[in-house]
N, CA and C atoms of all chains as a GROMACS GRO file, in nm:
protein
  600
    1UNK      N    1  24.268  15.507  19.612
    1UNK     CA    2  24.170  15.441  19.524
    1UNK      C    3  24.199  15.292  19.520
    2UNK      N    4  24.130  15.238  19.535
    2UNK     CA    5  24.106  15.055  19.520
    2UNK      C    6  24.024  15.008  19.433
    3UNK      N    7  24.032  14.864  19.384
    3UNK     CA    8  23.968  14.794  19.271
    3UNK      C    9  23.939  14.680  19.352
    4UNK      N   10  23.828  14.641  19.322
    4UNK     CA   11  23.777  14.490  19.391
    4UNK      C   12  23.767  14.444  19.319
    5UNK      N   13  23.806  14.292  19.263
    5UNK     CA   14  23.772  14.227  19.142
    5UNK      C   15  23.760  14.086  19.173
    6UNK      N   16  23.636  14.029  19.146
    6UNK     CA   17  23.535  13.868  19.181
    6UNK      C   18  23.578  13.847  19.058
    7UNK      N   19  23.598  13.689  19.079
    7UNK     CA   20  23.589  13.563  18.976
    7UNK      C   21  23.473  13.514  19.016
    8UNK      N   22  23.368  13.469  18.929
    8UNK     CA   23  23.295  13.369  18.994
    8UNK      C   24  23.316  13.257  18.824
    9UNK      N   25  23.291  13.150  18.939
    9UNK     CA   26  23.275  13.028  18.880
    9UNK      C   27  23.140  12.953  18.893
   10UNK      N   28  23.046  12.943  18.794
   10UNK     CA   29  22.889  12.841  18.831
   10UNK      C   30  22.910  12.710  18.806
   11UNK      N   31  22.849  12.662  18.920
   11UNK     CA   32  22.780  12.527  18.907
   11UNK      C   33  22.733  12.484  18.792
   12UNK      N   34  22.809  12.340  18.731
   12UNK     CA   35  22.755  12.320  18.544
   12UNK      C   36  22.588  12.290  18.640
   13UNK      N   37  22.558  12.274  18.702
   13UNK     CA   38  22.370  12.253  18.682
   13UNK      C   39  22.337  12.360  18.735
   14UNK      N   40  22.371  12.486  18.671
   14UNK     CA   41  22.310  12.636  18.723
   14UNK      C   42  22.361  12.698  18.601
   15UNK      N   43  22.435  12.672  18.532
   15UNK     CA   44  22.475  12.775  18.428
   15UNK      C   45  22.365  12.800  18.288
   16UNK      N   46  22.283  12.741  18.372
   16UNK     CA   47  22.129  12.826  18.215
   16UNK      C   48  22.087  12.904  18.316
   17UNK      N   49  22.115  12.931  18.474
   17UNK     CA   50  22.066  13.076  18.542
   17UNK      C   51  22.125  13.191  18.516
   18UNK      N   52  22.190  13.206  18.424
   18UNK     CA   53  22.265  13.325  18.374
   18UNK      C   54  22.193  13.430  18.386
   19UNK      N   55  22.038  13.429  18.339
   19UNK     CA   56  21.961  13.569  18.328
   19UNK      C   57  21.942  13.625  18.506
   20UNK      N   58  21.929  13.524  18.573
   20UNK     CA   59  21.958  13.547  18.708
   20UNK      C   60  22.052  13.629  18.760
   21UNK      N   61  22.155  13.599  18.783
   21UNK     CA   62  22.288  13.613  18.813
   21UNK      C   63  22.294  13.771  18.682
   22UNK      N   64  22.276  13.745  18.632
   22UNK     CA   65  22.312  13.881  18.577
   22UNK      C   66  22.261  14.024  18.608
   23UNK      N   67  22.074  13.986  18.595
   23UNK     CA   68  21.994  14.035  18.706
   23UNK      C   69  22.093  14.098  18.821
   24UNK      N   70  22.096  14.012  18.896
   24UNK     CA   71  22.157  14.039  19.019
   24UNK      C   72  22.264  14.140  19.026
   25UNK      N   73  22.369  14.125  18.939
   25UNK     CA   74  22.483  14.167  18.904
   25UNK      C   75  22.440  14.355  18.884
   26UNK      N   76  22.362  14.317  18.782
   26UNK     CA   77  22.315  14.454  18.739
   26UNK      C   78  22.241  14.553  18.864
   27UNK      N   79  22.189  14.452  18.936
   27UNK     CA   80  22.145  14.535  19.064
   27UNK      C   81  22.254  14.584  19.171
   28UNK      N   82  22.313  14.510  19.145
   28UNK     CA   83  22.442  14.495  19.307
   28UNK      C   84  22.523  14.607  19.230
   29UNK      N   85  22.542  14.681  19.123
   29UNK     CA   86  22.714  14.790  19.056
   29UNK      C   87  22.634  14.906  19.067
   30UNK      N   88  22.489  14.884  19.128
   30UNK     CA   89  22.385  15.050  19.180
   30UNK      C   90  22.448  15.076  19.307
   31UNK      N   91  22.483  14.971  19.400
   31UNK     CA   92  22.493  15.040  19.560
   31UNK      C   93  22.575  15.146  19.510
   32UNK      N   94  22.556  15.304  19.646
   32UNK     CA   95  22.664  15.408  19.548
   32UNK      C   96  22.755  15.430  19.631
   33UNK      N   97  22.818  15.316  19.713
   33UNK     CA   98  22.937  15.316  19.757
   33UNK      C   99  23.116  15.357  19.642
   34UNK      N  100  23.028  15.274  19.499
   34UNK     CA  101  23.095  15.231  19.404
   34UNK      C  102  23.102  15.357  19.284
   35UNK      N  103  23.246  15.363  19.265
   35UNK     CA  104  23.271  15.420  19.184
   35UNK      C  105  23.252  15.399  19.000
   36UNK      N  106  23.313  15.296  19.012
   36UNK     CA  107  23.290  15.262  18.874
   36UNK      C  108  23.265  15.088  18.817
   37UNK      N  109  23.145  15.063  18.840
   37UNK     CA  110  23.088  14.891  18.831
   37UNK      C  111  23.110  14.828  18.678
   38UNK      N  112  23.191  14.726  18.657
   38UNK     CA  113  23.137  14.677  18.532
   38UNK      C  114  23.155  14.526  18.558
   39UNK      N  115  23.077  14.506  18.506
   39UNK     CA  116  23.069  14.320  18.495
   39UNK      C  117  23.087  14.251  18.324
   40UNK      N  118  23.121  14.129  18.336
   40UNK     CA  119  23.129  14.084  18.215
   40UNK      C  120  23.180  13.937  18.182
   41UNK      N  121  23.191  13.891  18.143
   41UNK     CA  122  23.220  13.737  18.084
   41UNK      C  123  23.364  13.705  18.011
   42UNK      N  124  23.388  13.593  18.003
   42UNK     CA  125  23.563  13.609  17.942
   42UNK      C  126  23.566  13.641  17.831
   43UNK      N  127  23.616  13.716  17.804
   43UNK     CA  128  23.674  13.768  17.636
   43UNK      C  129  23.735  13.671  17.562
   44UNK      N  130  23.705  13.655  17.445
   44UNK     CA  131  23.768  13.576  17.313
   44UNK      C  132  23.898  13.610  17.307
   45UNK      N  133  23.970  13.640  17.392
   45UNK     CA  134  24.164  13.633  17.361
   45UNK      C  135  24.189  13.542  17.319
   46UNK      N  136  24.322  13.550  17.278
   46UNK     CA  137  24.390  13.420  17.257
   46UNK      C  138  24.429  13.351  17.366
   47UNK      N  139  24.434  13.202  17.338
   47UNK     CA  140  24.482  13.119  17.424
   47UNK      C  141  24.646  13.110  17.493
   48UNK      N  142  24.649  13.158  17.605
   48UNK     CA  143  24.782  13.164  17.650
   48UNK      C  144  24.799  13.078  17.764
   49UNK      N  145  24.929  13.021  17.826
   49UNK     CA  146  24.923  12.977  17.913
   49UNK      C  147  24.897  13.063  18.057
   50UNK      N  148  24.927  13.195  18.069
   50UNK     CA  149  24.896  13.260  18.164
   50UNK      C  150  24.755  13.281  18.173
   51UNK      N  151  24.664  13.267  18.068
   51UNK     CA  152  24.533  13.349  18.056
   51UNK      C  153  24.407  13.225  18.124
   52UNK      N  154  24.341  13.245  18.194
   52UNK     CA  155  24.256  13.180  18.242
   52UNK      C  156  24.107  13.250  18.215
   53UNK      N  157  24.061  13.150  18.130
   53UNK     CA  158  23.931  13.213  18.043
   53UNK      C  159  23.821  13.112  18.083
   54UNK      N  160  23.870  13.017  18.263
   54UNK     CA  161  23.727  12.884  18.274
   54UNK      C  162  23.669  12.978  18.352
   55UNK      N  163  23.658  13.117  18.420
   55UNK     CA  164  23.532  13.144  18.458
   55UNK      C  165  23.410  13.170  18.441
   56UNK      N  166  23.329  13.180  18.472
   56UNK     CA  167  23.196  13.291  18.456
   56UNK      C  168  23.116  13.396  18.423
   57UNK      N  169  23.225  13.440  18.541
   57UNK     CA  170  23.191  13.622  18.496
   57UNK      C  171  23.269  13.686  18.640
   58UNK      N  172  23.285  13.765  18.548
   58UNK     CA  173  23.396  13.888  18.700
   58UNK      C  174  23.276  13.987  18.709
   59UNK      N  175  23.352  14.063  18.774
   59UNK     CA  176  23.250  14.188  18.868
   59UNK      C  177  23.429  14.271  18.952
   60UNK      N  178  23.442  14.397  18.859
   60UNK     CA  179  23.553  14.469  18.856
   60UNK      C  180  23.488  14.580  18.931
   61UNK      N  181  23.475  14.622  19.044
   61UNK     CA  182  23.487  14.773  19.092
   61UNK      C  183  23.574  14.869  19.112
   62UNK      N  184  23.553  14.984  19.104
   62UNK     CA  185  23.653  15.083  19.163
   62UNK      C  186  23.582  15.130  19.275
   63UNK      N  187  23.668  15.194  19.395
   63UNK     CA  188  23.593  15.274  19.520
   63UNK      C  189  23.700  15.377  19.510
   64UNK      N  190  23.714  15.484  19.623
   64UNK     CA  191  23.740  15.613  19.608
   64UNK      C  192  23.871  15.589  19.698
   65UNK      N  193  23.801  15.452  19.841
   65UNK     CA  194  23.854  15.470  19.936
   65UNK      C  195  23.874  15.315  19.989
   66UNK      N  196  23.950  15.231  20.057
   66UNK     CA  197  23.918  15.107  20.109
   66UNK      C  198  23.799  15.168  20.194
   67UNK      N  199  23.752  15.240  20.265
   67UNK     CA  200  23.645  15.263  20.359
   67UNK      C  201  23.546  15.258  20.300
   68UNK      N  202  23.527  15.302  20.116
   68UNK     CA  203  23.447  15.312  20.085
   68UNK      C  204  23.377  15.148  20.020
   69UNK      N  205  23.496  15.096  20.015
   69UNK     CA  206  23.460  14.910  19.975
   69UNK      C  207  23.408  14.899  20.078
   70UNK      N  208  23.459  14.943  20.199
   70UNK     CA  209  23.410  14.858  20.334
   70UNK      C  210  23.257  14.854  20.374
   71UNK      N  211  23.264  14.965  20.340
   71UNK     CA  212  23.086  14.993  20.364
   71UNK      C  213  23.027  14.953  20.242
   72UNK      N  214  23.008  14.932  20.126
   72UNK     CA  215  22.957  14.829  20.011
   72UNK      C  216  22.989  14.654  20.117
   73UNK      N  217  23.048  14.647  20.143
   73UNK     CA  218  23.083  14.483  20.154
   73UNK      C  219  22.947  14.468  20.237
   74UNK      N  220  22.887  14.577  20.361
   74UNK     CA  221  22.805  14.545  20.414
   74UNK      C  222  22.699  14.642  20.390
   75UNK      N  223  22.674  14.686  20.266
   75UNK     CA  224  22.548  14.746  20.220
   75UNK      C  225  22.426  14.649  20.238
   76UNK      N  226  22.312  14.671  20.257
   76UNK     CA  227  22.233  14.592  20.246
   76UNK      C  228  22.147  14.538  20.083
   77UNK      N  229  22.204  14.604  20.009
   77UNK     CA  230  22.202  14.546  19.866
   77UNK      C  231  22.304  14.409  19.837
   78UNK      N  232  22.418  14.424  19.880
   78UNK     CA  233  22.540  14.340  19.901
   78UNK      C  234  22.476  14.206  19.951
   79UNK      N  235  22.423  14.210  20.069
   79UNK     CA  236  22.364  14.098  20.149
   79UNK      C  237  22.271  14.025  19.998
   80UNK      N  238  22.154  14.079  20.006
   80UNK     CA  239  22.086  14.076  19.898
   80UNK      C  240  22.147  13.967  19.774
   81UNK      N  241  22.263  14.014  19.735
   81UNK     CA  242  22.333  13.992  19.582
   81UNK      C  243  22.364  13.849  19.676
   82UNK      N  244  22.409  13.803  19.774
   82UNK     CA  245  22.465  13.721  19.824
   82UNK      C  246  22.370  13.590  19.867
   83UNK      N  247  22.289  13.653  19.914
   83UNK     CA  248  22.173  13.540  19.971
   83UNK      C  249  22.095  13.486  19.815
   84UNK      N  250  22.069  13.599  19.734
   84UNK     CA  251  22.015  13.554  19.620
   84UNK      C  252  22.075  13.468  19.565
   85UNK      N  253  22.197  13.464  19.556
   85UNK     CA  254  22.301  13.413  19.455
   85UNK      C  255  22.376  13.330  19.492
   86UNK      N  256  22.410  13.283  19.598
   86UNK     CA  257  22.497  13.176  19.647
   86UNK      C  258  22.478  13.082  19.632
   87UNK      N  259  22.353  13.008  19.563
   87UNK     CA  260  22.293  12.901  19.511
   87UNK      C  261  22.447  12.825  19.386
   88UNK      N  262  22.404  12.959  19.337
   88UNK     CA  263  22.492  12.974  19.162
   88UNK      C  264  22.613  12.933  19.163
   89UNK      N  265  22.711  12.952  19.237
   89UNK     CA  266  22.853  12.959  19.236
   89UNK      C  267  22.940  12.832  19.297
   90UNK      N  268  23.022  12.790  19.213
   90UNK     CA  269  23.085  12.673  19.292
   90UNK      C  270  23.223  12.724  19.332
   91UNK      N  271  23.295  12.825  19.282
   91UNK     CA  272  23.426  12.913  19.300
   91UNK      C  273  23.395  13.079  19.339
   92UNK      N  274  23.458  13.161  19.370
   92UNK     CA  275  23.508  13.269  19.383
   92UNK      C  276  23.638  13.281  19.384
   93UNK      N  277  23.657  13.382  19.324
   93UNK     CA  278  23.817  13.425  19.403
   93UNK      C  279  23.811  13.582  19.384
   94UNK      N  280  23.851  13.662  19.485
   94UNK     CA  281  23.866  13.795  19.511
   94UNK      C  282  23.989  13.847  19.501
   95UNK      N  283  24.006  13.989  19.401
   95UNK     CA  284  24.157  14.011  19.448
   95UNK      C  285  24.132  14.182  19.432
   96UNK      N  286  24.206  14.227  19.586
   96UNK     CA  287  24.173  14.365  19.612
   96UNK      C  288  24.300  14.461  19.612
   97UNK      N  289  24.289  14.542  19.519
   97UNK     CA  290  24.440  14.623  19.517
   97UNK      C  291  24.407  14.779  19.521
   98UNK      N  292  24.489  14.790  19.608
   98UNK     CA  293  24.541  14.914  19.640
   98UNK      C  294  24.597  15.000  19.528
   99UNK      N  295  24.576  15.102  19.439
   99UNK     CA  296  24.632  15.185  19.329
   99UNK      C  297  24.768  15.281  19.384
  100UNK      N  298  24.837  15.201  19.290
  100UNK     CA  299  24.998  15.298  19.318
  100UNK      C  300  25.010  15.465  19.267
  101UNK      N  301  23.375  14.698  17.516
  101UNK     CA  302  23.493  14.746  17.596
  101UNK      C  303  23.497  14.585  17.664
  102UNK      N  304  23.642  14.644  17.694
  102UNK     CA  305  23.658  14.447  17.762
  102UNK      C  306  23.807  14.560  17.911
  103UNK      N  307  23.831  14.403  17.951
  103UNK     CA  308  23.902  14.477  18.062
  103UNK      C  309  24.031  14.350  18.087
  104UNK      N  310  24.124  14.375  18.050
  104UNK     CA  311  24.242  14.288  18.091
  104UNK      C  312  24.327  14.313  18.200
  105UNK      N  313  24.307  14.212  18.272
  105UNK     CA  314  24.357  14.230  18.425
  105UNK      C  315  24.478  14.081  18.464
  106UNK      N  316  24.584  14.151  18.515
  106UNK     CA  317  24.679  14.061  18.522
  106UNK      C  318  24.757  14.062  18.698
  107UNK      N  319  24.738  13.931  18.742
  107UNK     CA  320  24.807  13.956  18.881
  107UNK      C  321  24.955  13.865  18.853
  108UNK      N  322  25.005  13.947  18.945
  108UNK     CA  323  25.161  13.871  18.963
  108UNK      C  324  25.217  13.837  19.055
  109UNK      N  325  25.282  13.759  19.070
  109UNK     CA  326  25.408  13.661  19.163
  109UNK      C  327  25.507  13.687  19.161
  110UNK      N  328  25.590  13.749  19.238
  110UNK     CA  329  25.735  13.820  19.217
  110UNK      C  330  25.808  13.702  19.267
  111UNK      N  331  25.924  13.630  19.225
  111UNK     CA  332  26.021  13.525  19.265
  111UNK      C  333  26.052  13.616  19.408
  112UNK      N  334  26.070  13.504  19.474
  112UNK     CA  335  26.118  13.574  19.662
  112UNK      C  336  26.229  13.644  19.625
  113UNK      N  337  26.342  13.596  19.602
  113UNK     CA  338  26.482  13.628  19.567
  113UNK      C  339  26.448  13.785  19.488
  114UNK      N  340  26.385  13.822  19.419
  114UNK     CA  341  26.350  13.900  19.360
  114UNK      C  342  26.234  14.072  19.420
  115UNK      N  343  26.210  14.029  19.532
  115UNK     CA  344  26.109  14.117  19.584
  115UNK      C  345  26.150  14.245  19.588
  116UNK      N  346  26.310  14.252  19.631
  116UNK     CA  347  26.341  14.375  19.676
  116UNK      C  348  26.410  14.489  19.542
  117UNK      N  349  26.354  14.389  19.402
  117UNK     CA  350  26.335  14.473  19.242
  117UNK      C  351  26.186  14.570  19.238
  118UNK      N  352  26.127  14.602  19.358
  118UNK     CA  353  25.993  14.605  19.343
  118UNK      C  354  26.029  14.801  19.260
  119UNK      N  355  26.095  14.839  19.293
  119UNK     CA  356  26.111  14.971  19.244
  119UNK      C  357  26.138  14.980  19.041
  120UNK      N  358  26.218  14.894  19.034
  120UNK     CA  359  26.243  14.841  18.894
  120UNK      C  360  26.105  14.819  18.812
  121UNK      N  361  25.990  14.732  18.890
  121UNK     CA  362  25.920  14.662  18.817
  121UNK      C  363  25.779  14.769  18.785
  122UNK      N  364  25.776  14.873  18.953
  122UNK     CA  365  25.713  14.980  18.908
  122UNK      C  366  25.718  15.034  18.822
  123UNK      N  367  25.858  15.083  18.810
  123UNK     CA  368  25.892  15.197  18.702
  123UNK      C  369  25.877  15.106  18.566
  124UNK      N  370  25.887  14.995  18.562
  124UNK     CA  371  25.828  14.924  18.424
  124UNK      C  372  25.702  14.942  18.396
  125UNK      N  373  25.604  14.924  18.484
  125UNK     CA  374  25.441  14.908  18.474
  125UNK      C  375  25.406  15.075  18.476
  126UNK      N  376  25.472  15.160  18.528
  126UNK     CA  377  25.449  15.305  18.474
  126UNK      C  378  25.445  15.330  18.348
  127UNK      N  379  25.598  15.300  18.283
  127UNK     CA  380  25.623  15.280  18.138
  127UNK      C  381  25.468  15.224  18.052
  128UNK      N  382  25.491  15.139  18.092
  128UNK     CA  383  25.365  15.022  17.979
  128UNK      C  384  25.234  15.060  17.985
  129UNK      N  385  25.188  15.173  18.132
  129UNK     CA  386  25.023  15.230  18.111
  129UNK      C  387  25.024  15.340  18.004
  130UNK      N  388  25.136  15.368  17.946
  130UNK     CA  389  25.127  15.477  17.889
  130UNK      C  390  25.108  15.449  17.736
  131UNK      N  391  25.070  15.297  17.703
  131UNK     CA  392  25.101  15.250  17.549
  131UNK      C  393  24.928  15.287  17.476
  132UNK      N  394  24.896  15.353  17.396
  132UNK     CA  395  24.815  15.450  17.387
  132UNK      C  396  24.669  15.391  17.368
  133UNK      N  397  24.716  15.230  17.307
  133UNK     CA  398  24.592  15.192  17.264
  133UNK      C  399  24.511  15.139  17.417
  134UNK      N  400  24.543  15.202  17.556
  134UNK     CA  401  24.454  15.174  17.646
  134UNK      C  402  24.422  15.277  17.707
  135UNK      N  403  24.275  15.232  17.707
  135UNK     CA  404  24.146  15.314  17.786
  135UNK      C  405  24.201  15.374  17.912
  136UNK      N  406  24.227  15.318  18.021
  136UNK     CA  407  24.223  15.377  18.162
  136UNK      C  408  24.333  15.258  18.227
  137UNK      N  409  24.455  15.292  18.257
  137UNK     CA  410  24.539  15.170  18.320
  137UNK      C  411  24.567  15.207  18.460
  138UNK      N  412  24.580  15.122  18.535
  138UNK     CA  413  24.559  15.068  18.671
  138UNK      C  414  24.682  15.012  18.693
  139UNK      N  415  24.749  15.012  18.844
  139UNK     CA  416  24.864  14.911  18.861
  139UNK      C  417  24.822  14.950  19.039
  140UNK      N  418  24.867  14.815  19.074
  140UNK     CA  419  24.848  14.846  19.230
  140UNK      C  420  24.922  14.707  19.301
  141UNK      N  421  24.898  14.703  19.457
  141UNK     CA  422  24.922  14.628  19.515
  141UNK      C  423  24.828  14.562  19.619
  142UNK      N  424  24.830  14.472  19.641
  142UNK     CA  425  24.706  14.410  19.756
  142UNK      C  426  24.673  14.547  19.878
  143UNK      N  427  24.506  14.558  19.852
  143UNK     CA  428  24.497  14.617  19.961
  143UNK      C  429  24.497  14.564  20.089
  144UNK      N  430  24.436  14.609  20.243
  144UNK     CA  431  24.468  14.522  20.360
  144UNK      C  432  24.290  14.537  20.382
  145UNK      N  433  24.260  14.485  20.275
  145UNK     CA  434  24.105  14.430  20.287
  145UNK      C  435  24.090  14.343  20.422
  146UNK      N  436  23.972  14.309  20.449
  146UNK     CA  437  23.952  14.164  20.524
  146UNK      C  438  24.005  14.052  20.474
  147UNK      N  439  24.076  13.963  20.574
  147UNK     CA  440  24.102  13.807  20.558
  147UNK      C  441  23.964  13.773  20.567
  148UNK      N  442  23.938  13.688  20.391
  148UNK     CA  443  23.792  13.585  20.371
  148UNK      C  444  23.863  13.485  20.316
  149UNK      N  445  23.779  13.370  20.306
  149UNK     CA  446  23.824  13.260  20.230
  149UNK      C  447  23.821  13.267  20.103
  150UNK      N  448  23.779  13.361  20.056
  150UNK     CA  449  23.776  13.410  19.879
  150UNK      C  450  23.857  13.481  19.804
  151UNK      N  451  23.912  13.568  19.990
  151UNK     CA  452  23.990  13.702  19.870
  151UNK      C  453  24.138  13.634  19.887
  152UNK      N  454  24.227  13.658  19.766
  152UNK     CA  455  24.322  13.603  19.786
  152UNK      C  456  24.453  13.738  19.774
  153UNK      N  457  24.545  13.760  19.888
  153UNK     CA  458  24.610  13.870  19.921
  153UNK      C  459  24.729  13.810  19.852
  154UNK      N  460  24.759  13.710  19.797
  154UNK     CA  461  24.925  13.663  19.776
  154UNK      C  462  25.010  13.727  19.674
  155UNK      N  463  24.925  13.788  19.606
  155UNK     CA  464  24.983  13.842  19.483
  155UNK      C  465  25.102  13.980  19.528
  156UNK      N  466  25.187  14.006  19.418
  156UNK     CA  467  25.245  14.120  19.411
  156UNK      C  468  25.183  14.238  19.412
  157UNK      N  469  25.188  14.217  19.283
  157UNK     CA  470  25.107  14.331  19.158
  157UNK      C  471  24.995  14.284  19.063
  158UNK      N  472  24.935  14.390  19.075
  158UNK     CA  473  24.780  14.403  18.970
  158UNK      C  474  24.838  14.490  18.867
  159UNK      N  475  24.727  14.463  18.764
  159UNK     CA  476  24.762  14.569  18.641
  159UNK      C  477  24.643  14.535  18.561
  160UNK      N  478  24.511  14.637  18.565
  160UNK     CA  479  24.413  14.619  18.565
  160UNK      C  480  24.388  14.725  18.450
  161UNK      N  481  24.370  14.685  18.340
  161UNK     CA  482  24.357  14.772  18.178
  161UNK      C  483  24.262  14.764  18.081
  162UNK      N  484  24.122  14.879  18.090
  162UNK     CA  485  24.071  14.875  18.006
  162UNK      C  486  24.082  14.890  17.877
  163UNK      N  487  24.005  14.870  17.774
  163UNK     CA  488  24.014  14.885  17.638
  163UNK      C  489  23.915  14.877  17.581
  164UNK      N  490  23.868  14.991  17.472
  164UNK     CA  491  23.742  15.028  17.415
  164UNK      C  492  23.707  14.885  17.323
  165UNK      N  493  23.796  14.808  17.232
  165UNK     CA  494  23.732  14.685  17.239
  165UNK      C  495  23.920  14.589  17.201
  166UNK      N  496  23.791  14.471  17.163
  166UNK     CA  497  23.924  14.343  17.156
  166UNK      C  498  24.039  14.339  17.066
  167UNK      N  499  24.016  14.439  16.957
  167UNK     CA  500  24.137  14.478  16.865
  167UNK      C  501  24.200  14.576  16.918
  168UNK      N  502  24.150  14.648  16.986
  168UNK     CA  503  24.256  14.769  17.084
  168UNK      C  504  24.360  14.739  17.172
  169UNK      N  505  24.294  14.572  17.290
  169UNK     CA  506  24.364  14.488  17.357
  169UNK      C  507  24.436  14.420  17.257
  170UNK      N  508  24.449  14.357  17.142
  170UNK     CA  509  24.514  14.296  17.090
  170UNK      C  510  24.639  14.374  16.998
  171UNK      N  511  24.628  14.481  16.949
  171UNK     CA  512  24.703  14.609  16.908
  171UNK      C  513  24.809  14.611  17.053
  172UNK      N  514  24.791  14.649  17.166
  172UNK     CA  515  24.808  14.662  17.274
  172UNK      C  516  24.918  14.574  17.302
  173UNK      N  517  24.896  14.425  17.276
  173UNK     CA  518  25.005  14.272  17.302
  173UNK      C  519  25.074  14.276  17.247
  174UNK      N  520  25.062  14.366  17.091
  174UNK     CA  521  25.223  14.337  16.984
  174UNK      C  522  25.300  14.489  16.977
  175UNK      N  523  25.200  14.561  17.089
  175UNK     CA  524  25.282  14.720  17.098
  175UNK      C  525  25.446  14.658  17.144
  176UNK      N  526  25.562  14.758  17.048
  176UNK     CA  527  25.723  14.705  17.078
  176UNK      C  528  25.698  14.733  17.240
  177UNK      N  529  25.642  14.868  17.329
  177UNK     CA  530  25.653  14.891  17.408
  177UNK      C  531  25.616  14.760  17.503
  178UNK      N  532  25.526  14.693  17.479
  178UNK     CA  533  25.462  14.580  17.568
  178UNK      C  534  25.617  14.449  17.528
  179UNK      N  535  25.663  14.452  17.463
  179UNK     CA  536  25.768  14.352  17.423
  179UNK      C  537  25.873  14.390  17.561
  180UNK      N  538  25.900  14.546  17.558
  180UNK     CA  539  26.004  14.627  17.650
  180UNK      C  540  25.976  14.582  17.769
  181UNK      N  541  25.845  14.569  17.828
  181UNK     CA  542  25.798  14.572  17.936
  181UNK      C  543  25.854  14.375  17.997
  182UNK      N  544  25.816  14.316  17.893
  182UNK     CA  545  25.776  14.183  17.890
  182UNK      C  546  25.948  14.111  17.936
  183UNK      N  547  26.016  14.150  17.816
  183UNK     CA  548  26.175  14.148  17.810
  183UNK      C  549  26.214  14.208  17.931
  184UNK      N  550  26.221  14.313  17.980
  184UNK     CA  551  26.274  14.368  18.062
  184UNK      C  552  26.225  14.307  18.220
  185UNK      N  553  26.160  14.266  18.245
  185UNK     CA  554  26.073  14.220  18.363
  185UNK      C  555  26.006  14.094  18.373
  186UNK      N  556  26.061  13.993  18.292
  186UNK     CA  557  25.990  13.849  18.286
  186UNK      C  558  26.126  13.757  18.391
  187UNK      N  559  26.224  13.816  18.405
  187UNK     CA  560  26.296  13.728  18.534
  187UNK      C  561  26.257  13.780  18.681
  188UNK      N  562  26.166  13.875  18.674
  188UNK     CA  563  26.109  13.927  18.820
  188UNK      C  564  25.981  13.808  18.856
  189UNK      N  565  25.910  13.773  18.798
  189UNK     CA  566  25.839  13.723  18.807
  189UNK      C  567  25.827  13.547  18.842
  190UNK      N  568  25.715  13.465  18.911
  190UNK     CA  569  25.761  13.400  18.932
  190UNK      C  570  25.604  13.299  18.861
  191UNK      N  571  25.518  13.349  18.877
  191UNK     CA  572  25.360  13.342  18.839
  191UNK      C  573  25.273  13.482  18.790
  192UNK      N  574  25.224  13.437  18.654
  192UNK     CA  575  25.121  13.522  18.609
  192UNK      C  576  25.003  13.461  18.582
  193UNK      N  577  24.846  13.538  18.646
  193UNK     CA  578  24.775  13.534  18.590
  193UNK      C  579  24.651  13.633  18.533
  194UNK      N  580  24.621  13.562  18.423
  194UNK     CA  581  24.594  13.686  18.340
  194UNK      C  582  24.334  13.636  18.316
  195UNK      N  583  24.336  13.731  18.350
  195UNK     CA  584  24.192  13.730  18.292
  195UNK      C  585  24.143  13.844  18.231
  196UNK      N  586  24.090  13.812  18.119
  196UNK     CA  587  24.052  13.896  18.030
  196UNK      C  588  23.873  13.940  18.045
  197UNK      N  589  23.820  13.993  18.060
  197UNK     CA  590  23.664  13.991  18.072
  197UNK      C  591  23.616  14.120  17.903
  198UNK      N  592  23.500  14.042  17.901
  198UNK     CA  593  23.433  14.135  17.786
  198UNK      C  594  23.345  14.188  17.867
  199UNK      N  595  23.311  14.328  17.889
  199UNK     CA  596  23.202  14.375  17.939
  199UNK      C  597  23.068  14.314  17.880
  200UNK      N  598  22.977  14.320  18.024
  200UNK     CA  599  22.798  14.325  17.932
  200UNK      C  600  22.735  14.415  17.986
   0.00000   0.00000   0.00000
């Protein structure tokens, strides 16, 4: 089992496209490659020095299988979420782990 | 529900504690006030310019909401974890997301 988990970061002259991008979001956690989709925005924690709360919005998946990310990465919904949306984003960062 | 997700940096000198630090992060999924806990290691996804493989360890922890995660930070058990395993480490970072 694996977790895919996006940072995105927007462009300050794109961040009133939120209803967009969310849109999108909400369409892209249907492909049914995916086990378990949730998206969401930074949480009100407290301020720590480890805690990094300047993003956007993440996009946390689970899959069953790395094979099964693999084939989402090139779903044709995926493409979709990408071409629509690449306008929006001035960062990403991806981090993909393997479950112990 | 929100989702606290933490990647880590193991000091070089330190890598070959990786059995130690497991059996810590076993310990700490078990602290009650969380939803569904996760611990893993970089999968062997694709090299992109986004995804970033450098990390150790993930530890990817839901929670039904933000007082459950915060119950969760002053659990003694999370102190055990923290104390016991903060000279393994060399970088943490931590993002918190609120679901939408």
């Amino acid at each position: 089992m694996m977790i895919h988990s996006v940072y995105f970061w927007l462009k300050d002259e794109k961040k009133d496209e939120c209803g967009r991008f969310e849109e999108a979001l909400r369409a892209l956690v249907k492909i049914p490659e995916i086990q378990l989709g949730h998206f969401g925005k930074p949480a009100p924690t407290a301020e720590r020095p480890v805690t990094d709360h300047s993003f956007d919005y993440s996009l946390i998946l689970t899959f069953a299988s790395k094979e099964a990310h693999d084939a989402y990465q090139v779903h044709p919904d995926h493409d979709v979420f990408v071409d629509g949306c690449k306008d929006l984003w001035a960062k990403v960062v991806v981090y993909d782990s393997e479950l112990l």
